[in-house]
N, C-alpha and C positions, 0 to 999 in steps of 0.2 A: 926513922927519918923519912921524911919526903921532900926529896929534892937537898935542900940546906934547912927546912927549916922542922921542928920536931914537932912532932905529931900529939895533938892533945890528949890522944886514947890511941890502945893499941888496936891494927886491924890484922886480921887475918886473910893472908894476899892467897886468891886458888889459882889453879890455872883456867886457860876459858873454857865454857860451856861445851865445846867441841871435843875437847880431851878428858871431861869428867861421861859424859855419855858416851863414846867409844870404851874406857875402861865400863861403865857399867853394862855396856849390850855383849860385851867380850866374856862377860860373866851369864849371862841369862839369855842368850840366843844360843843355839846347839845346831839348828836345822833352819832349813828355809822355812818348815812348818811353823814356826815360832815368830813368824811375818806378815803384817808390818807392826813395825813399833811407833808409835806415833808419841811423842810426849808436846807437852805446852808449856813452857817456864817462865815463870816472873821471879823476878829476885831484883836485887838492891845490889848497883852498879857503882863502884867508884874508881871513877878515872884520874888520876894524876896529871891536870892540865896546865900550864902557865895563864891560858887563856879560854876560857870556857865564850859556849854560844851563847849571849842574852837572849833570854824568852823560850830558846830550847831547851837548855838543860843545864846545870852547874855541875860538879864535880861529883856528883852522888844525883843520883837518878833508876825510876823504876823502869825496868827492862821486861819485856816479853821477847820470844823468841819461840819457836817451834825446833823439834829435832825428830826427823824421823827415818828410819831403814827401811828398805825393800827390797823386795827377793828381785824384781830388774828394772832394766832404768825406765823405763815404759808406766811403771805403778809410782815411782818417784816424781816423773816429770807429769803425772797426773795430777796426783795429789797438790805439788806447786803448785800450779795453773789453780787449781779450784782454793785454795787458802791465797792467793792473787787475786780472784773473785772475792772474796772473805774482805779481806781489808779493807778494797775498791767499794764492796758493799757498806761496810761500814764507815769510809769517806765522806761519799756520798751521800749517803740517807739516816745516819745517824751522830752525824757530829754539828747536826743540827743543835747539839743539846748544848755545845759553848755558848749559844748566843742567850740562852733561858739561861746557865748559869753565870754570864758574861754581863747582864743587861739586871741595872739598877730596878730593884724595887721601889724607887724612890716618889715616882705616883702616887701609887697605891700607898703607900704607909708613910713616907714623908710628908705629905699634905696635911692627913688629918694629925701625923705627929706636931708637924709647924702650927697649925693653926690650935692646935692646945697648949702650946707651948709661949706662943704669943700672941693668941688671940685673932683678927680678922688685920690686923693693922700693916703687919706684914706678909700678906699673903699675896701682892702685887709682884715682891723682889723672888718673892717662891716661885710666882708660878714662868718668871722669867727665867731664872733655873732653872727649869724643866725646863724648858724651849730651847736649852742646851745644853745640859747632861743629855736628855734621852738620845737627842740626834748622833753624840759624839759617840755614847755608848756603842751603839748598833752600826755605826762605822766601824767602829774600833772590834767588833764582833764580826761585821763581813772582812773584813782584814786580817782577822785568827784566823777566820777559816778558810779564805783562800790560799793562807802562807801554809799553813796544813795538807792541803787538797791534793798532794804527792805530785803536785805540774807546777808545770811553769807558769810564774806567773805572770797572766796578760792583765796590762792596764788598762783599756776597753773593757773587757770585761768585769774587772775588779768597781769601775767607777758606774756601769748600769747597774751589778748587784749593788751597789750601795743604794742607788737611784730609786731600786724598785724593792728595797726594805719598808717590809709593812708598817711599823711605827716610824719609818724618816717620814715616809710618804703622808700616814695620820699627825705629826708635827708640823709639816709643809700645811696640811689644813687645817687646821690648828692654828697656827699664825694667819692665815689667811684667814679666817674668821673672825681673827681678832682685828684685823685691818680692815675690813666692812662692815666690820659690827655687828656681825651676827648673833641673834638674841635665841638662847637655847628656849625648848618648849618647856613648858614650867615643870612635868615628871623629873627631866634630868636636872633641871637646876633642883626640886625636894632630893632625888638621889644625892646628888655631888654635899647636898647640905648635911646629909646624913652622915656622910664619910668620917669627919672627926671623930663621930662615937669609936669608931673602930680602935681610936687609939688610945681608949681611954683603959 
């Protein structure tokens, strides 16, 4: 049972990560010589909640976690600090990749898919779509990633990274070229005409 209502499959409840590695270094450490133990765990979490967080996690989620022993507290409260660098690292300069997995391909292969699909006729109401999917995407992409960014989060700042997101900024000219009229040079208009093939 969980809570009042019964469980579709059976699960097998452990105790947490903390109490399964204590029993196991209680078997396999003898001496300080045997120091440190450093382990990494990912495993598959599920929590019994009324009320789960949207967008963070629901009731079953993948977990990582670190556990490790040391001969004193000086080589423990080292090792923190620098897996605190670790994360911060990967914050920061690697979770760049939500917005490459977050952000529509829908340019590059929706165009030439629309335009085989029904010809030139509608490719006016297409490319108006684009002029608002991509902006909202990569809003919606610096918005993961500040809610992620392990701080708090500042609106000033959140509303310049939007500002100075490289495809908001190439849509902003983008429509601005469509409002002046500007006439591409003939290579990109052969390129951009070529594109359909791609979807064939």
């Amino acid at each position: 049972m969980g809570g009042s209502e019964t469980l579709p499959e059976r699960l097998c409840v452990r105790p947490t990560s903390e109490t399964l590695f204590c029993d196991h270094w209680s078997h396999i450490v003898h001496s300080w010589r045997d120091l440190p133990c450093l382990y990494n765990q990912w495993c598959s979490v599920l929590r019994w909640e009324k009320t789960t967080r949207p967008f963070l996690r629901g009731r079953e989620f993948l977990w990582q976690e670190g556990h490790t022993i040391h001969a004193t507290e000086e080589e423990a409260r080292k090792e923190t600090l620098r897996m605190l660098e670790v994360y911060a690292e990967c914050c920061e300069k690697m979770l760049a990749m939500i917005q490459g997995i977050y952000r529509s391909n829908f340019v590059i292969i929706g165009l030439p898919i629309a335009k085989s699909l029904m010809g030139g006729s509608q490719m006016g109401t297409v490319a108006v779509l684009i002029a608002v999917v991509v902006p909202v995407f990569n809003m919606l992409a610096v918005i993961t990633l500040e809610v992620f960014n392990c701080s708090k989060i500042r609106l000033g700042r959140l509303v310049l990274d939007i500002l100075k997101n490289p495809l908001i900024l190439a849509s902003a000219a983008g429509i601005l070229a469509l409002l002046v009229k500007l006439k591409l040079p003939p290579f990109a208009e052969s390129v951009l005409a070529d594109m359909p093939t791609l979807a064939r």
